[in-house]
LUMPAFI-759004 format. One record per residue (C-alpha): residue number from 0; y, z, x. Coordinates in Angstrom, 2 decimals. Layout:
# LUMPAFI-759004
<site baba="NUM" y="Y" z="Z" x="X"/>
...
# end
This chain:
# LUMPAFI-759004
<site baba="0" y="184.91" z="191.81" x="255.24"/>
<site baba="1" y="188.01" z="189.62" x="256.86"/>
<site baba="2" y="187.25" z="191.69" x="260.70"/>
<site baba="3" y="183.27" z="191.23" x="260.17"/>
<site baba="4" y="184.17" z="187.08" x="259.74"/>
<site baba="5" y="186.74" z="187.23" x="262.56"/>
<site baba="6" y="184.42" z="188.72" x="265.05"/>
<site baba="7" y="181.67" z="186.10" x="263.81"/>
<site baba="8" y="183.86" z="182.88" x="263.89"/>
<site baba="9" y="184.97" z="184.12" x="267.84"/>
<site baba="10" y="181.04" z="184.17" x="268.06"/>
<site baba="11" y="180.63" z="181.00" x="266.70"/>
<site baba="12" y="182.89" z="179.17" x="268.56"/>
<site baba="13" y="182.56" z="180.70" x="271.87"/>
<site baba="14" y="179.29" z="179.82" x="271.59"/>
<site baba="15" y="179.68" z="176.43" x="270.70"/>
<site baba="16" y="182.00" z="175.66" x="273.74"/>
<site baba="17" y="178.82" z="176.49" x="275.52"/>
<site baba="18" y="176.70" z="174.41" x="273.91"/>
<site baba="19" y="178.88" z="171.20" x="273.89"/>
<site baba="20" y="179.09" z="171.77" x="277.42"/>
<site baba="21" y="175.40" z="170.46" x="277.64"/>
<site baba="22" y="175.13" z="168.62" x="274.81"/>
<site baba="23" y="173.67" z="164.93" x="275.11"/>
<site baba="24" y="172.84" z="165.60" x="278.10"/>
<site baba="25" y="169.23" z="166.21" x="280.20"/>
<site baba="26" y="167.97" z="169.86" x="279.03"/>
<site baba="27" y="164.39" z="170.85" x="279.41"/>
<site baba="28" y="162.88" z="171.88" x="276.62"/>
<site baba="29" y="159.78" z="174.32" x="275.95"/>
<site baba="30" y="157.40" z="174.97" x="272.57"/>
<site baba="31" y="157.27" z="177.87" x="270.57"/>
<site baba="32" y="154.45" z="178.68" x="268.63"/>
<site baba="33" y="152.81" z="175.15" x="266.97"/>
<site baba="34" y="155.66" z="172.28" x="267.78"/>
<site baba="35" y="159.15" z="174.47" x="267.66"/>
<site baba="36" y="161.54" z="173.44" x="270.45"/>
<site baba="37" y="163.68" z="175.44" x="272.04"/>
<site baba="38" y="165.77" z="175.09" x="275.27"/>
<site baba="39" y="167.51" z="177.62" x="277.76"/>
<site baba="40" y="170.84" z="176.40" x="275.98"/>
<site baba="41" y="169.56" z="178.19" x="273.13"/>
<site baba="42" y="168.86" z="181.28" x="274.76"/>
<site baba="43" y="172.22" z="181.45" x="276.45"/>
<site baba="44" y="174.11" z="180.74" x="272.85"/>
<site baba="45" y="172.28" z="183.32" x="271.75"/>
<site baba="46" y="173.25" z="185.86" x="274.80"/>
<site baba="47" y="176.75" z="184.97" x="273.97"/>
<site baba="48" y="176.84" z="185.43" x="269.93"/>
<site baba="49" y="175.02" z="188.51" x="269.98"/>
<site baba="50" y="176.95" z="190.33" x="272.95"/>
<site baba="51" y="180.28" z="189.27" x="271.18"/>
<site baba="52" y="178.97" z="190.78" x="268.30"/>
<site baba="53" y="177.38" z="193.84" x="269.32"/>
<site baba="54" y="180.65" z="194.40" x="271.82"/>
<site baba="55" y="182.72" z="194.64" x="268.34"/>
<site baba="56" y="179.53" z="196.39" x="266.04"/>
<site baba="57" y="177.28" z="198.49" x="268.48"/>
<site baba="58" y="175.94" z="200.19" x="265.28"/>
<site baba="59" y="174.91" z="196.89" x="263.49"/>
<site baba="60" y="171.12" z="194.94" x="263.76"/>
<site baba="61" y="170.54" z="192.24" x="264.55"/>
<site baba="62" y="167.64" z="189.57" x="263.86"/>
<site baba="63" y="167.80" z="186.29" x="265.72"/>
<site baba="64" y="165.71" z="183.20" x="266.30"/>
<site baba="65" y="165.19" z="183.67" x="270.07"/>
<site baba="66" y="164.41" z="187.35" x="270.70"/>
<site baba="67" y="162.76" z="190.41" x="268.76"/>
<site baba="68" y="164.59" z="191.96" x="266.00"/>
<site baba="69" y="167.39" z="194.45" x="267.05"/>
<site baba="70" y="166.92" z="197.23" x="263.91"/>
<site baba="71" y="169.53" z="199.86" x="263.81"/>
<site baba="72" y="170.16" z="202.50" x="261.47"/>
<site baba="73" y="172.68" z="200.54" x="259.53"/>
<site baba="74" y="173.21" z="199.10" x="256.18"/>
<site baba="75" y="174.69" z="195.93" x="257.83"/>
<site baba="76" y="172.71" z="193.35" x="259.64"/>
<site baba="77" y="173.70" z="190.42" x="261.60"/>
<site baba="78" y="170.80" z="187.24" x="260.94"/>
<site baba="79" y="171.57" z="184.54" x="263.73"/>
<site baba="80" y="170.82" z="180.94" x="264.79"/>
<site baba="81" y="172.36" z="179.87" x="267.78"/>
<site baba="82" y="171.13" z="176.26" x="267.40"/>
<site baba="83" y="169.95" z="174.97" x="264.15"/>
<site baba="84" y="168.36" z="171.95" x="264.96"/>
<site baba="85" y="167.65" z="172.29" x="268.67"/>
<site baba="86" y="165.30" z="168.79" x="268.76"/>
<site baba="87" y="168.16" z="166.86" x="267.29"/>
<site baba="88" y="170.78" z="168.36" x="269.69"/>
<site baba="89" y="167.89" z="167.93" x="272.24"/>
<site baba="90" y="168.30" z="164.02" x="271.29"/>
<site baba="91" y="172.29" z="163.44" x="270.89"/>
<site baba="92" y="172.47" z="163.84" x="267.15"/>
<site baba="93" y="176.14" z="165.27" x="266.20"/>
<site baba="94" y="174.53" z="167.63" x="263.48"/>
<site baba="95" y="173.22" z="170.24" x="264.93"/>
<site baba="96" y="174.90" z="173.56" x="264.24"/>
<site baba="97" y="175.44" z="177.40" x="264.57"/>
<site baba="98" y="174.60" z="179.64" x="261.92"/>
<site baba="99" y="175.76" z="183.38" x="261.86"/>
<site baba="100" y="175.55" z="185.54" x="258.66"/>
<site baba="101" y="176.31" z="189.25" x="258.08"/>
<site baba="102" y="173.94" z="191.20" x="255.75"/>
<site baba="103" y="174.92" z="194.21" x="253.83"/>
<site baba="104" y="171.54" z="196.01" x="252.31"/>
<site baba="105" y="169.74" z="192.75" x="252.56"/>
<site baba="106" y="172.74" z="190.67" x="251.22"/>
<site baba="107" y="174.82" z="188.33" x="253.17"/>
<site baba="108" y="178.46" z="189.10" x="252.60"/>
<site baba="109" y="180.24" z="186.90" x="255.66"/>
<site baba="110" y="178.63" z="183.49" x="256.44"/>
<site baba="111" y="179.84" z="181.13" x="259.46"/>
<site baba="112" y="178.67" z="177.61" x="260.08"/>
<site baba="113" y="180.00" z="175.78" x="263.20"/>
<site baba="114" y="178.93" z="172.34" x="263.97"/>
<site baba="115" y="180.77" z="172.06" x="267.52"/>
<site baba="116" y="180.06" z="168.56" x="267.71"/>
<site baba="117" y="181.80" z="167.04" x="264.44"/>
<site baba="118" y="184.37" z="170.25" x="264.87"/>
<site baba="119" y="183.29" z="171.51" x="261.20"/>
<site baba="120" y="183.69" z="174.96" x="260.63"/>
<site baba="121" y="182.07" z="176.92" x="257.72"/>
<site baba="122" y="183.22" z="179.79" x="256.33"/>
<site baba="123" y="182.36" z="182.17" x="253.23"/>
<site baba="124" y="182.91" z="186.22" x="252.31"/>
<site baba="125" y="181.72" z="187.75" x="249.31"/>
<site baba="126" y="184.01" z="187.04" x="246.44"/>
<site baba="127" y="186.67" z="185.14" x="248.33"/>
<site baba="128" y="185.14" z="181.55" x="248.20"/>
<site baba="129" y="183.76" z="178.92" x="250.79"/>
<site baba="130" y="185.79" z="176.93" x="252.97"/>
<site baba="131" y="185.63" z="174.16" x="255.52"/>
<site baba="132" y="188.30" z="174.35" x="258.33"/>
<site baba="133" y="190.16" z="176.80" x="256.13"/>
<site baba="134" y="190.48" z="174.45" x="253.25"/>
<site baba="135" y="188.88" z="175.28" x="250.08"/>
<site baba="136" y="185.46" z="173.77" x="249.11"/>
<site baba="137" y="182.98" z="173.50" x="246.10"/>
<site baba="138" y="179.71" z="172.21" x="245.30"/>
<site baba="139" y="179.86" z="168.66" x="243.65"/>
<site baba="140" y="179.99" z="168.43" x="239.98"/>
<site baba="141" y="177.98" z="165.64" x="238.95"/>
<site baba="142" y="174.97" z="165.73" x="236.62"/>
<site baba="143" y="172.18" z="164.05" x="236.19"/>
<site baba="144" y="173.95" z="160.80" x="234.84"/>
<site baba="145" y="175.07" z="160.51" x="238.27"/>
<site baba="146" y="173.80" z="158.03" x="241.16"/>
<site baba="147" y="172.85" z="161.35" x="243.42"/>
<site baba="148" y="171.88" z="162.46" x="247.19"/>
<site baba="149" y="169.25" z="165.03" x="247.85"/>
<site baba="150" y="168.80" z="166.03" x="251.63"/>
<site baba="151" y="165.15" z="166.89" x="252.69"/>
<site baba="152" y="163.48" z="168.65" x="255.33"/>
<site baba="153" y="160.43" z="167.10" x="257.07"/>
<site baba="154" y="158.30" z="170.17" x="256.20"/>
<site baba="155" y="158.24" z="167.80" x="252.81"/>
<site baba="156" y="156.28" z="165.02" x="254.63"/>
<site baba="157" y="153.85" z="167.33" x="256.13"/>
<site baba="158" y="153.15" z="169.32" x="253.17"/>
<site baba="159" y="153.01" z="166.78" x="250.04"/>
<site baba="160" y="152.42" z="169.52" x="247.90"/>
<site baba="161" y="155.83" z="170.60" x="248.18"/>
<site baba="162" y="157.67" z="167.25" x="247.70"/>
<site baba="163" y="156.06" z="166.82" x="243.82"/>
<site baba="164" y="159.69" z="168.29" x="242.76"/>
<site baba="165" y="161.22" z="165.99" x="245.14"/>
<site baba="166" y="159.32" z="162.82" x="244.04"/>
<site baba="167" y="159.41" z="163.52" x="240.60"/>
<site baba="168" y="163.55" z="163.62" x="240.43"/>
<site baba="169" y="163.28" z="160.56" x="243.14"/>
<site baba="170" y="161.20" z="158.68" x="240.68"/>
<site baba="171" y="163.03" z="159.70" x="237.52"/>
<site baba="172" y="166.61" z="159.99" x="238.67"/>
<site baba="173" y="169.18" z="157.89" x="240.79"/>
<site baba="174" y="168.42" z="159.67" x="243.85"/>
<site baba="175" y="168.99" z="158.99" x="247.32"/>
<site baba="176" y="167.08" z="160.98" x="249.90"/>
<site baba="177" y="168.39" z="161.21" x="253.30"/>
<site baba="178" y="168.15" z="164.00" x="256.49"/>
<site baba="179" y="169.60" z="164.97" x="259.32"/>
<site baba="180" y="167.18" z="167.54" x="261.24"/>
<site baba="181" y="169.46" z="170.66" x="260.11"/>
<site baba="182" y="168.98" z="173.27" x="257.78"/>
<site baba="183" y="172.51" z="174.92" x="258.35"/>
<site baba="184" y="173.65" z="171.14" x="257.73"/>
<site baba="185" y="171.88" z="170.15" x="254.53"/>
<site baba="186" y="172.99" z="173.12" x="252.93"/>
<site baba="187" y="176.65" z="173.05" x="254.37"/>
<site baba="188" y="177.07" z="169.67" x="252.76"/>
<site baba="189" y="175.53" z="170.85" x="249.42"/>
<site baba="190" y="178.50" z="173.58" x="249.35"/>
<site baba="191" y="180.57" z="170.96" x="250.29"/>
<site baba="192" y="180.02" z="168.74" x="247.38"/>
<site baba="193" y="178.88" z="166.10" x="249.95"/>
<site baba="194" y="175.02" z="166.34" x="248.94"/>
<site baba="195" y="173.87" z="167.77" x="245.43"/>
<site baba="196" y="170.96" z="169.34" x="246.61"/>
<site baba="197" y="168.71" z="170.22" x="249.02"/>
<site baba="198" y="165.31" z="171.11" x="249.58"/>
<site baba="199" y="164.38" z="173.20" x="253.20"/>
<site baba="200" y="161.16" z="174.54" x="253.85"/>
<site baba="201" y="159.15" z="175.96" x="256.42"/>
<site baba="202" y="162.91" z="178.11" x="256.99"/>
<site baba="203" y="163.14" z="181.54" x="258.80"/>
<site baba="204" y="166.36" z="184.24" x="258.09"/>
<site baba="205" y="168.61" z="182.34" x="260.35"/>
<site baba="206" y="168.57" z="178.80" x="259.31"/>
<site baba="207" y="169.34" z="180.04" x="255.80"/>
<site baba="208" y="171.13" z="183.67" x="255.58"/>
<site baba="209" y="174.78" z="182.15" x="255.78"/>
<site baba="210" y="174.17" z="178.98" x="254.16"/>
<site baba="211" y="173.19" z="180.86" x="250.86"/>
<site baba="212" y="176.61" z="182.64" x="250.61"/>
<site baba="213" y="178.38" z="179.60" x="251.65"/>
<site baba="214" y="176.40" z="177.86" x="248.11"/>
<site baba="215" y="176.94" z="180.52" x="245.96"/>
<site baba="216" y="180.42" z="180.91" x="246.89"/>
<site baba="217" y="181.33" z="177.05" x="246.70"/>
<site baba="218" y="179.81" z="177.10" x="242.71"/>
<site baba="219" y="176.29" z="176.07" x="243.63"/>
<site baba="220" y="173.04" z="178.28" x="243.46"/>
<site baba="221" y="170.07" z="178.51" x="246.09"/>
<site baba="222" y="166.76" z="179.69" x="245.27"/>
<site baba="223" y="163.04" z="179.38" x="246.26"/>
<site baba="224" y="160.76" z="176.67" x="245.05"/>
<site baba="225" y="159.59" z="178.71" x="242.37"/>
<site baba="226" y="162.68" z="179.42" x="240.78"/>
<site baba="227" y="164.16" z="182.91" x="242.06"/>
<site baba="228" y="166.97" z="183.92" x="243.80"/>
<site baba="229" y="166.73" z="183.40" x="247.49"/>
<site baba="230" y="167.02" z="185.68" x="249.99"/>
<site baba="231" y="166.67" z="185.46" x="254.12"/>
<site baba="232" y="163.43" z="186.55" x="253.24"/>
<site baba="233" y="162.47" z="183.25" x="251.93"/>
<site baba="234" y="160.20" z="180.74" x="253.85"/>
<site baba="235" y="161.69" z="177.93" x="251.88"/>
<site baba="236" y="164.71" z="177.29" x="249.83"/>
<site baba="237" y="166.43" z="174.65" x="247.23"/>
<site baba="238" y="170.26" z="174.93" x="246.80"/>
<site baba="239" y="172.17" z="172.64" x="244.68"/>
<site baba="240" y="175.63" z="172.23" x="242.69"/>
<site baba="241" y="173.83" z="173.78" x="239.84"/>
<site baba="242" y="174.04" z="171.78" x="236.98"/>
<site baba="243" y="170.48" z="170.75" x="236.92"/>
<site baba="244" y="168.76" z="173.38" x="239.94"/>
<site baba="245" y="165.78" z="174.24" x="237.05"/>
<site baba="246" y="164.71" z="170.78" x="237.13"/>
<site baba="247" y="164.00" z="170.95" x="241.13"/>
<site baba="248" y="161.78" z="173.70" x="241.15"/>
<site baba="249" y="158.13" z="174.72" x="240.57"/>
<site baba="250" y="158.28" z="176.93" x="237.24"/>
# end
């Protein structure tokens, strides 16, 4: 897989010279369907991951946020984000980030998170581990004993339904919520052993195809809400280090 994650960190970082180029800066932005944002600066990162990759793997599809789904007669299948968290990069925040995952019969084998503005890259192949600026990472190890931090999406506020996990650890547990408008960066700094869990909803293939490899190959496990092992497929997802992840769902 080492000349699939080459070809996808050149991607990822070509594209996120780009992007810093305009970042915190004036960029108009537009609405997808109901209150999605998206700018021309995603559009363009987009142009540029996609034609780097295709340039290397003309026989590969490709799904990404921005256009229709390029479907090729291939077992492999690049899922892209070329800005996760476009309204917080729309605003200054640093955590915005680029998300690039290769899928092999519907599972991701290479995973690349960039966050150009912090300089934090994100890295995983099947069976080889994660890693963070080439330096080995893992999930955290504490337990429930432990004073933790969960990150949340604001799906959570809008849909109270789906927060009753959430509340109930928050209630019972020494838990400290916080979030930072990223998908790709929630679950980054669960592999990381920075956060202990997470919990992302209202997710499409690209805000969550490379951060599940980068989990599962830092020690942690993702899943839906109900339990089961996620896929891109997934409209929501809860990773964590593992050593409690029943506890966080809906069984």
């Amino acid at each position: 897989m080492t000349k699939y994650l080459d070809v996808a960190v050149r991607a990822a970082k070509k594209a996120g010279s780009y992007v810093m180029r305009h970042f915190d800066k004036e960029n108009a932005i537009s609405f997808k369907k109901g209150r999605e944002i998206v700018t021309e600066i995603d559009k363009q990162s987009e142009k540029i991951i996609i034609g780097e990759l295709l340039k290397a793997f003309p026989s590969h599809g490709v799904w990404s946020e921005e256009r229709p789904e390029l479907e090729k007669k291939s077992q492999f299948r690049w899922v892209v984000d070329p800005i996760d968290g476009t309204a917080i990069f729309t605003r200054g925040f640093p955590f915005f980030g680029i998300a690039i995952a290769l899928e092999r019969k519907g599972k991701p084998v290479v995973a690349v998170h960039y966050f150009p503005a912090l300089k934090w890259l994100y890295t995983a192949e099947k069976g080889k581990g994660a890693y963070c600026n080439g330096e080995r990472i893992h999930v955290s190890k504490n337990t429930k004993k432990d004073p933790l931090i969960y990150l949340v999406s604001t799906e959570l506020l809008r849909h109270p339904r789906l927060m009753s996990p959430f509340m109930r650890e928050a209630r019972e547990r020494k838990v400290r919520p916080e979030a930072y408008g990223s998908t790709a960066f929630h679950i980054s700094m669960v592999a990381h052993g920075r956060a202990d869990a997470s919990f992302d909803f209202h997710v499409k293939p690209g805000d969550i195809a490379a951060g599940i490899l980068l989990v599962e190959e830092a020690g942690g496990r993702v899943t839906d809400r109900r339990g089961k092992k996620a896929t891109s497929a997934a409209t929501g997802v809860i990773s964590s280090n593992g050593k409690f992840h029943r506890t966080l769902t809906q069984q």
